[in-house]
N, C-alpha and C positions, 0 to 999 in steps of 0.2 A: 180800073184805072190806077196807073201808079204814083203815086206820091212822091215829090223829090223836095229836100230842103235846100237850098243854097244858103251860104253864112254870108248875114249882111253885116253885122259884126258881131266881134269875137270877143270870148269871154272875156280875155283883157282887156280889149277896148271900152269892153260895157262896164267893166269894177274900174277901170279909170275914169270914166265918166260921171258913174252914182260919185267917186271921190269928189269930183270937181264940185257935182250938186249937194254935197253935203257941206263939203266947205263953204261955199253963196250962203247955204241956212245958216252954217254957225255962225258965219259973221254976220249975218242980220240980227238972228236971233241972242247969239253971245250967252250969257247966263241963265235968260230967261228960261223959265220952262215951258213944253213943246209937249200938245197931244196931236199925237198921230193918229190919223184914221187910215186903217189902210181900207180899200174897197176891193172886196172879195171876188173870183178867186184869183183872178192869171195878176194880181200885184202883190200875192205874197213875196215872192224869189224879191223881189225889187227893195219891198218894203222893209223886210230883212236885214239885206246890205245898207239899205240906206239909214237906216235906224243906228246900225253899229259903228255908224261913223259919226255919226252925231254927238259934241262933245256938252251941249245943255243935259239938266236933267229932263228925262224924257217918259212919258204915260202912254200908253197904246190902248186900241181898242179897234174894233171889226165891224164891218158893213157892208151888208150884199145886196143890189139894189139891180132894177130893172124897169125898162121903159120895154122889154119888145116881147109881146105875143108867143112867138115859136122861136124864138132866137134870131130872127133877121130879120120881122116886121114892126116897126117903134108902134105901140099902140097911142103913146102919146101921156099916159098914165103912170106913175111912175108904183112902181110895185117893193114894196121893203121887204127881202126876205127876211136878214136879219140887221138889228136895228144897234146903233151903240149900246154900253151897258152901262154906260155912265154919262151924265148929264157935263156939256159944252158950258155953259156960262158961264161967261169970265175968263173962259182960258183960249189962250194962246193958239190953234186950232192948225194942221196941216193936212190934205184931203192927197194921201198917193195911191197913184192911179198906174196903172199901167200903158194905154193906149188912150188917145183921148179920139175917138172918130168924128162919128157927129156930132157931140158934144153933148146930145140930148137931155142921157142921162143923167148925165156928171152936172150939166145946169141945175136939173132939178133936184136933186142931192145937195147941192150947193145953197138954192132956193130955201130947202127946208132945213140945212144943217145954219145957218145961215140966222132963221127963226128962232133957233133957241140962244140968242146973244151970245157969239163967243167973241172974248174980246178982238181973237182976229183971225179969219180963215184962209186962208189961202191952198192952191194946189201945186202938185209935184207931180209932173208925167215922166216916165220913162221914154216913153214914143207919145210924138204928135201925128196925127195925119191931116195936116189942116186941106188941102182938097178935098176933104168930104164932109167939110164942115156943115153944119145944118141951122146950129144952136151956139151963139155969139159965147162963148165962155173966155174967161179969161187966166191963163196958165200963166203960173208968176216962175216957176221950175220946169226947165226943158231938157230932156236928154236929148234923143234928138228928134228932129223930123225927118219922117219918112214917106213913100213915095207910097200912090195908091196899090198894094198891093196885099197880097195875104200872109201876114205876119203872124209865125210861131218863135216859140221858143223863148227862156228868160221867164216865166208862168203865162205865155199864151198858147191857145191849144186850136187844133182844129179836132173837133169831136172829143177832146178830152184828150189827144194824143198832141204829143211835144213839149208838154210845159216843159218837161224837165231838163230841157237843151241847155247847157249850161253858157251856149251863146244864145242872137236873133239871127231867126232864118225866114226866106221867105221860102213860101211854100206853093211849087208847082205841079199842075196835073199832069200826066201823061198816058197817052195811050195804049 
């Protein structure tokens, strides 16, 4: 079967948009200081840009976390590959994500990040796809919404292949 990407948008349009979301944080956030979580892998590229636009002093740290079995079954359970490396309370807390689908995971990531009192958490998606929403989550940063379909590119991958697209494409099969 062959693979085809179509560009649903382009690198510019997507570094003018992280702008836009960076500037919403800075004027919320203004001085104060900003721990980033980014959630591992396909919201590196994102995380990145959006980090470097941000004019607060800023602390990062990593998280890879899973609700599904084989990769497309939610077991329901939430699975921490790997965990932050530094302790939330009291700070200031931002959760970027890449795609937000069912929400599942990102709920209970939320849930438990959530447990260890930071003074405030909120998230930042690149892509929503609210029609397949499952799990009530609430996205305070939107790039954009997009439509139910199979989205690469910008660090999402089908099999490991596309992150590196330096636009979002969607990705069709053919015979």
């Amino acid at each position: 079967m062959k693979e085809i990407v179509h560009e649903m948008f382009s690198e510019e349009q997507v570094a003018e948009r992280i702008a836009q979301l960076a500037g919403q944080i800075n004027e919320k956030y203004r001085e104060e200081p900003l721990h980033l979580i980014c959630i591992l892998r396909g919201s590196v590229f994102f995380f990145t840009e959006l980090a470097k636009r941000l004019t607060m002093p800023v602390t990062i740290d990593f998280m890879a976390a899973s609700s599904y079995e084989d990769g497309t079954v939610s077991t329901g359970k939430l699975e921490i590959r790997k965990d932050l490396d530094d302790p939330i309370e009291g700070r200031h807390c931002l959760i970027v994500e890449d795609i937000v689908d069912t929400g599942k995971t990102l709920c209970m990531v939320k849930k438990m990040l959530q447990a260890r009192n930071p003074a405030s958490l909120e998230i930042c998606a690149l892509l929503d796809k609210p029609s397949r929403r499952e799990a009530e989550i609430e996205t305070e940063y939107i790039g954009y919404e997009v439509p139910d379909q199979f989205i690469v590119g910008y660090g999402l991958d089908y099999a490991q292949k596309y992150r590196n697209l330096p636009y979002i494409g969607v990705l069709e099969f053919e015979e």
